[in-house]
N, C-alpha and C positions, 0 to 999 in steps of 0.2 A: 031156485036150486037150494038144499038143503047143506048147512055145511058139514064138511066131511070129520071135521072133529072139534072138540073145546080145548080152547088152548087154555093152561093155568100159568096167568102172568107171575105168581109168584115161581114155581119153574124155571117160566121165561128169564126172567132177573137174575135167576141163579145161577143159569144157563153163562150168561153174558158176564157175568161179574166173575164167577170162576175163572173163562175164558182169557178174560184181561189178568188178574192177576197172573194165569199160569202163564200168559205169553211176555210179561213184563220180566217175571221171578226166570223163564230159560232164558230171555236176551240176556239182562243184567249177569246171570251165573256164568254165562258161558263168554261174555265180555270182558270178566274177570280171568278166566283160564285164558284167553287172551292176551288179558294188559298182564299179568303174572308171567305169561312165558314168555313174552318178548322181555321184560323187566331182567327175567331170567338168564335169557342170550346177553343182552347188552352187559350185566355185573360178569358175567362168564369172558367175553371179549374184552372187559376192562379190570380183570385181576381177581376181581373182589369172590373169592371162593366162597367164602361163608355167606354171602349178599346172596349168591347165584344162588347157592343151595335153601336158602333162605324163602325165595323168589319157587323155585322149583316146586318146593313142597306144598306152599302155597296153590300154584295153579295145579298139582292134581289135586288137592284136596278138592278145591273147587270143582274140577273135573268129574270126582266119583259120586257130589251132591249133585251134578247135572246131570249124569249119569243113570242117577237113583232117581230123580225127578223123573226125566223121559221114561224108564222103566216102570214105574209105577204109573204114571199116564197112557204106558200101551196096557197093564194090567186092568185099569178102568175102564178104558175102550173095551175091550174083548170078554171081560166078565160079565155073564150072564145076571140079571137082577128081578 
């Protein structure tokens, strides 16, 4: 039986190692919008205004770089090459 295509391991590697960083770099970002907005609530429930807002800004910032990640990973997906 003839095989049905060649795979190029270099590709292959690039394939896999992109994969890992991109799934490492959205847990890690979006873990942050996380521990930031709860950070957020707790200085908000305990006084600290300038903490809160401090904490706040924080996790969207975070927010709109994971944001812009996922958006530009459904852009790679769906662009023709």
């Amino acid at each position: 039986m003839p095989p049905l295509g060649a795979v190029d391991a270099g590709q292959l590697f690039e394939v896999v190692w992109v994969s890992m960083v991109a799934g490492v770099a959205v847990t890690v970002l979006f873990s942050l919008v996380v521990l930031f907005g709860s950070r957020s609530a707790e200085a908000r429930r305990g006084g600290a205004a300038a903490a809160a807002m401090g904490y706040g800004v924080l996790a969207l910032a975070f927010m709109v770089v994971f944001c812009g990640l996922i958006a530009y990973g459904v852009h790679v997906m769906l662009s023709k090459s």
